[in-house]
C-alpha positions as CSV (number, residue, x, y, z in Angstrom):
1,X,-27.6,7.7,8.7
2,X,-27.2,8.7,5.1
3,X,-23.4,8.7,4.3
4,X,-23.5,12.4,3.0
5,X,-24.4,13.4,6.3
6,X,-21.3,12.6,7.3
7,X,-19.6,15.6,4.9
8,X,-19.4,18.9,5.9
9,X,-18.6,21.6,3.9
10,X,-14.2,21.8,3.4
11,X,-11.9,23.8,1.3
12,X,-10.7,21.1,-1.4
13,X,-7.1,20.5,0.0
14,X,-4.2,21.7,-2.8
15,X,-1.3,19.7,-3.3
16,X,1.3,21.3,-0.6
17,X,-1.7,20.3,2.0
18,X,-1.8,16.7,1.3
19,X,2.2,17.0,1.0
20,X,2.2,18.2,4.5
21,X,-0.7,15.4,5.8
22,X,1.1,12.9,3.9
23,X,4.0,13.5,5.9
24,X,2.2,13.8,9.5
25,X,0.9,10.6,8.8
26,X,4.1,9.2,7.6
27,X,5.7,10.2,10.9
28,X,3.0,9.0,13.4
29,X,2.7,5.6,11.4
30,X,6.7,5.2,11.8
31,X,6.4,6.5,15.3
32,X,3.9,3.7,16.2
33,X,6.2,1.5,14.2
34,X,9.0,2.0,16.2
35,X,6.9,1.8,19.3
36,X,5.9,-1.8,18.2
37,X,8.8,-3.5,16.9
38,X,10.3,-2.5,19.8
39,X,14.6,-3.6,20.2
40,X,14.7,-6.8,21.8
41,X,17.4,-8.4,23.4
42,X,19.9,-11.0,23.2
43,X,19.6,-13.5,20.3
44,X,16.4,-13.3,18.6
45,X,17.4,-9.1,18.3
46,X,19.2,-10.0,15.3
47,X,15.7,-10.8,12.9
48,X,14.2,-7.6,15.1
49,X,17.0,-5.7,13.9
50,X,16.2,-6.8,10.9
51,X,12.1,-6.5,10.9
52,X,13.1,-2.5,11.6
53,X,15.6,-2.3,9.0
54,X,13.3,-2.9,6.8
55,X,9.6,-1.0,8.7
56,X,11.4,2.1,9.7
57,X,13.5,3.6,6.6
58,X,11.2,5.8,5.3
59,X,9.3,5.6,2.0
60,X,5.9,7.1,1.4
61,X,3.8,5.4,3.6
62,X,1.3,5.9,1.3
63,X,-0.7,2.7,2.3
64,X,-0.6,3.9,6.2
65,X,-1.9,7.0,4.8
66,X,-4.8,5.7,3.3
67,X,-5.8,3.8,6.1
68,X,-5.8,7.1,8.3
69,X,-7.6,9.2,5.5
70,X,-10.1,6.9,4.9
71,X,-10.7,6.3,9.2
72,X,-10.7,10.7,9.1
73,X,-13.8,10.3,7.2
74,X,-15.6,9.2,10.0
75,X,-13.6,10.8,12.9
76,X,-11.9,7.5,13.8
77,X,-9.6,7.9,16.7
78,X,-6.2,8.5,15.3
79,X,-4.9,5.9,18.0
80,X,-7.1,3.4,16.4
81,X,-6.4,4.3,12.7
82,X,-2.4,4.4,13.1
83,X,-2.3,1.0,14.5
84,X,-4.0,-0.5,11.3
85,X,-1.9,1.6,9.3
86,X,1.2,-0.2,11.2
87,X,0.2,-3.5,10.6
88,X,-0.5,-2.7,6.7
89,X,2.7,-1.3,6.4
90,X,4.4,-4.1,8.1
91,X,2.6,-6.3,5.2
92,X,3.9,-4.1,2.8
93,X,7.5,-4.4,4.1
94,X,7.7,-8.1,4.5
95,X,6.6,-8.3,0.6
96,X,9.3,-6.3,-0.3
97,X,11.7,-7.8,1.7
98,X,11.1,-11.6,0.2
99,X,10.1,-9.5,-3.3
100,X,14.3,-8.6,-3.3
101,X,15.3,-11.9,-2.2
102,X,17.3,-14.1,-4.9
103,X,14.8,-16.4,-5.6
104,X,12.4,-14.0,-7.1
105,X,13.7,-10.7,-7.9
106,X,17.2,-10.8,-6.8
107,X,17.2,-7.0,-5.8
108,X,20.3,-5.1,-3.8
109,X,18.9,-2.0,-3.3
110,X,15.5,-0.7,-1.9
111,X,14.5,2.8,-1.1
112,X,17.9,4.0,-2.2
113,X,19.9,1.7,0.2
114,X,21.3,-1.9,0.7
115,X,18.2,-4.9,0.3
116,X,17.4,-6.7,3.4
117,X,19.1,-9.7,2.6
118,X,22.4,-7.8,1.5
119,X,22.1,-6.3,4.9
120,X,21.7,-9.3,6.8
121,X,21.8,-12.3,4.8
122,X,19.2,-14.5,3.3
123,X,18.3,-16.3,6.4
124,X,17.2,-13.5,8.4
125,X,15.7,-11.5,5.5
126,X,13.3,-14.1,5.4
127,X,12.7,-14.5,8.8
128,X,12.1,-10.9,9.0
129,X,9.3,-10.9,6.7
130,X,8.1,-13.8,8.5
131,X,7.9,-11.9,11.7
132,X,6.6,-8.9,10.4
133,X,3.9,-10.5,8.3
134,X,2.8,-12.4,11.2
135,X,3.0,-9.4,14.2
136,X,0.9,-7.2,11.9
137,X,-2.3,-9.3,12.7
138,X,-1.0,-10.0,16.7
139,X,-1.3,-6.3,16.2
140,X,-4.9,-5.9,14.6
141,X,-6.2,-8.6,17.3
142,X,-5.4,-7.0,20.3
143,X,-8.2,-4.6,21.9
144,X,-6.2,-1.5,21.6
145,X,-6.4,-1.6,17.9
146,X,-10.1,-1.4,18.3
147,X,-12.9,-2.0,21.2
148,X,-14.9,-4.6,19.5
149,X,-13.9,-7.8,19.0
150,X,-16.0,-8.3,15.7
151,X,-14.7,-5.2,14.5
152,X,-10.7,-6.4,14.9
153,X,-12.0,-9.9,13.5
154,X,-13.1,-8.6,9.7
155,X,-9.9,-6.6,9.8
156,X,-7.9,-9.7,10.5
157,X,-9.9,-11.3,7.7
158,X,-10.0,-8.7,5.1
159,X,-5.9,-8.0,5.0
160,X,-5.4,-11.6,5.4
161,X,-7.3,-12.0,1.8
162,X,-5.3,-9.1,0.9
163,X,-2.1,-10.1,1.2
164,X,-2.6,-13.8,0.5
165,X,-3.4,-16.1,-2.5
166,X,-6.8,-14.1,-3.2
167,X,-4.6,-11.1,-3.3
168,X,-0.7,-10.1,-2.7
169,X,0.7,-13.5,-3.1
170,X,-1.5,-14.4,-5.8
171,X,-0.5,-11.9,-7.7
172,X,3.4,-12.3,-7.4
173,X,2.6,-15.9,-8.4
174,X,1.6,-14.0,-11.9
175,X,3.9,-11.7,-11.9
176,X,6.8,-14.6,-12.1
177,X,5.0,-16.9,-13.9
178,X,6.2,-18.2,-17.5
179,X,3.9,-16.8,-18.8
180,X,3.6,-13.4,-18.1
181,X,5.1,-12.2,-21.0
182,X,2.3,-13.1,-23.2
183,X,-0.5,-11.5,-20.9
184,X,-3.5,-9.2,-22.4
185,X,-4.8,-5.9,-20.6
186,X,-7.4,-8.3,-18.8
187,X,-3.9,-10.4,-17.4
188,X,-2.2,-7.3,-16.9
189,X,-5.0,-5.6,-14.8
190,X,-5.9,-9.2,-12.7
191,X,-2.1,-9.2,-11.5
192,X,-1.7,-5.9,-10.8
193,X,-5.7,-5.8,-9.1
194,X,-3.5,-8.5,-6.7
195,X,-0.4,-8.1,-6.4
196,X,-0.5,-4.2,-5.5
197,X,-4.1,-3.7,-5.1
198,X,-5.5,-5.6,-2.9
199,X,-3.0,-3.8,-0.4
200,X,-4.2,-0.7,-1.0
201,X,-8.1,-1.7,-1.4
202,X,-7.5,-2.9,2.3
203,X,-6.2,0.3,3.5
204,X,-9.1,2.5,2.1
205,X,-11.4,0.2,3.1
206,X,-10.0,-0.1,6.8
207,X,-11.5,3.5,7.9
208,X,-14.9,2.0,7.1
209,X,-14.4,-1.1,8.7
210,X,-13.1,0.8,11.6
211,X,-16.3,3.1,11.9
212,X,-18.7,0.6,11.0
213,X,-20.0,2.8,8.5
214,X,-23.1,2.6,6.5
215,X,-22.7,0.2,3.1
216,X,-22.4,3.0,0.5
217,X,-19.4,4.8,2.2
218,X,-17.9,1.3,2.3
219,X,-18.7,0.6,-1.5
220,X,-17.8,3.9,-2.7
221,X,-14.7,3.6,-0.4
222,X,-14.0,0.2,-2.4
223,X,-14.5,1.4,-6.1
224,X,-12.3,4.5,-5.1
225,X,-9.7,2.0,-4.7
226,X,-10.1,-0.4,-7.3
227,X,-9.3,2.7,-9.5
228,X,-6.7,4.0,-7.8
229,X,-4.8,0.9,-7.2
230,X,-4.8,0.1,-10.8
231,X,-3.8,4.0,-11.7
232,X,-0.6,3.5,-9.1
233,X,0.6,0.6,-10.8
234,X,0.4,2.4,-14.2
235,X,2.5,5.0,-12.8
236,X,4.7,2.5,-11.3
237,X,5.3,0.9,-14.9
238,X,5.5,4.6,-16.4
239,X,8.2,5.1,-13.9
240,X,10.1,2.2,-14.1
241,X,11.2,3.1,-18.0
242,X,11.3,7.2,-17.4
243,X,13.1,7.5,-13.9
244,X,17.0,6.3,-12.9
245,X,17.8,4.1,-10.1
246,X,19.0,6.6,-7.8
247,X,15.8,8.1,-8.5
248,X,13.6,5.7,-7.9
249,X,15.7,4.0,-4.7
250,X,15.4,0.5,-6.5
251,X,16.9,-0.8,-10.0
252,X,14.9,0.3,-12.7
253,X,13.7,-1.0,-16.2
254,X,13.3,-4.6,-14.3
255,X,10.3,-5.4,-15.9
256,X,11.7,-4.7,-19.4
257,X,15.1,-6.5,-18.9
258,X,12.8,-9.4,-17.6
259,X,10.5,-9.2,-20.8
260,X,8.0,-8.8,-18.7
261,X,4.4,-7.8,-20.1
262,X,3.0,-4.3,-18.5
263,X,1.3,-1.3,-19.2
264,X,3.8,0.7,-20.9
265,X,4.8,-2.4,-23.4
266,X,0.8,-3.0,-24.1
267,X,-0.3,0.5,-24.5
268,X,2.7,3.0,-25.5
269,X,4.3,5.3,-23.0
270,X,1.6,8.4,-23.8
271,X,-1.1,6.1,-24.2
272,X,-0.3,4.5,-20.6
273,X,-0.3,7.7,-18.7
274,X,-3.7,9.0,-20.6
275,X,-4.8,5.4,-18.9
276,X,-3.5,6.5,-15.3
277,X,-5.5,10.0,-15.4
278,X,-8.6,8.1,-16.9
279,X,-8.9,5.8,-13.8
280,X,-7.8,8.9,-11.3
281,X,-10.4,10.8,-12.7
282,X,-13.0,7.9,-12.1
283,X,-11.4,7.1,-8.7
284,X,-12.7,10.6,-7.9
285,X,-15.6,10.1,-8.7
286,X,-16.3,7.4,-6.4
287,X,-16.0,10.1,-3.7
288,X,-18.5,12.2,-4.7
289,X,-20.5,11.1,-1.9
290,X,-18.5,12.3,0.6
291,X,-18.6,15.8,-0.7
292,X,-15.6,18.2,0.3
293,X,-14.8,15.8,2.7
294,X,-13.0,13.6,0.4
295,X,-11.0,15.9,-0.8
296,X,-7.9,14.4,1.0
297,X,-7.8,11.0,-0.8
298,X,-9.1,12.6,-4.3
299,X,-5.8,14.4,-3.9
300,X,-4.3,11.3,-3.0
301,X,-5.5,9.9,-6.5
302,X,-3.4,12.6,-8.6
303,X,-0.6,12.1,-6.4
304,X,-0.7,8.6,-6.7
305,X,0.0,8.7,-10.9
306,X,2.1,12.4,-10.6
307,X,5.1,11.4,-8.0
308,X,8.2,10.8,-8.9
309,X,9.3,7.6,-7.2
């Protein structure tokens, strides 16, 4: 089947639409995160207590919102899409639990309150992320997260790429390395393409996976991303130099006090955000083939180098 049969004819969503989606998503993702990581008793609740702290205090949820626009595409059973999304945002949290932890950025405050290791201590900071790194592909193997087996297999192999040397970690080994003050553009872009990236390449690739689709929805699906991932980190370093700590929910102006190379420091504060709407516009592109139907994540683009936090 030719991918554009697959894109009937929808009213382009404005930006109070995908406000409003973003937040249905946002609370079915953290209901099925609650549901999973549910309490436990006795003495191992403490790192569970811990592993929620962490999965279930809000923030975007941008990533498990990719992963359920991208499954919409091709009518993937919400059931189905929100259980990725889980697992990917469970990824997500145990990066920035160990991201705040002394020995690399030495953080006490995400998403406007108290880090997970100033909550708990270091110990059980780090066993959280431990047990929520691991549980997120206990949750992508078993057969509720999808009927075939082959299916829940790629899934399992594409996030672990994604969040692991070839990806996530990888790219946090650049981002503290000596010498990541002296990176180019082409450093610059490589760490960022891994370290926040490949997280969210995963989730807009996941629908695909998911639905089995044809080749070109999954390529066009993966250059969408490539884009857009690098246009969100833009706007991350835009942000981190324009917006206040209470603002943001996490210190700001790290990067600078750290002498750390980014985009801002590379290309000029203007010349950085004409950067960000380069690769959103580009990013849209990509979804041309989807017709009115990708709508959704084109808006997701804009918002992705427009938020405020």
């Amino acid at each position: 089947m030719h991918i554009t049969s697959l894109a009937p004819h929808l009213a382009p969503p404005a930006a109070d639409a995908l406000s409003a989606e973003m937040k249905d998503i946002a609370a079915a993702a953290s209901a099925t995160l609650d549901q999973l990581l549910a309490p436990v008793a006795g003495p191992r609740g403490r790192v569970m207590e811990a592993m929620r702290y962490s999965a279930l205090d809000g923030g975007k949820r941008f990533r498990p919102f990719l992963v359920v626009a991208s499954s919409d595409l091709f009518d993937v059973p919400r059931a189905s899409s929100l259980r990725v999304a889980a697992a990917l945002e469970m990824i997500h949290c145990y990066s920035l639990i160990h991201d705040d932890l002394p020995a690399m950025d030495n953080a006490d405050l995400r998403r406007g309150r108290a880090s997970n290791h100033k909550a708990f201590g270091e110990a059980v900071a780090i066993l959280a992320g431990d047990g929520l790194l691991t549980y997120a592909f206990e949750v992508l193997a078993a057969p509720a997260t999808h009927p075939n087996a082959e299916v829940r297999l790629r899934l399992i192999g594409e996030l672990a790429r994604g969040a692991g040397v070839d990806g996530m970690v990888g790219g946090q080994m650049l981002d503290i390395s000596d010498h990541r003050a002296q990176f180019d553009m082409a450093g610059i872009s490589e760490l960022q393409r891994l370290k926040t990236g490949a997280l969210i390449r995963f989730g807009c690739r996941a629908g695909a996976i998911l639905a089995q689709a044809p080749y070109d929805a999954l390529t066009a699906l993966d250059k969408y991303a490539l884009d857009m991932g690098l246009a969100f980190q833009v706007a991350d370093d835009i942000l981190d130099v324009t917006t206040s700590t209470e603002a943001l929910g996490k210190p700001s102006a790290q990067d600078e006090d750290n002498d750390k190379a980014t985009f801002v420091r590379m290309l000029g504060l203007e010349r950085a955000r004409a950067f960000a709407q380069e690769l959103v516009e580009s990013a849209c592109a990509h979804l041309d083939v989807f017709g009115s139907r990708g709508a959704m994540l084109a808006e997701a683009a804009r918002f992705s180098v427009n938020r405020s936090s």
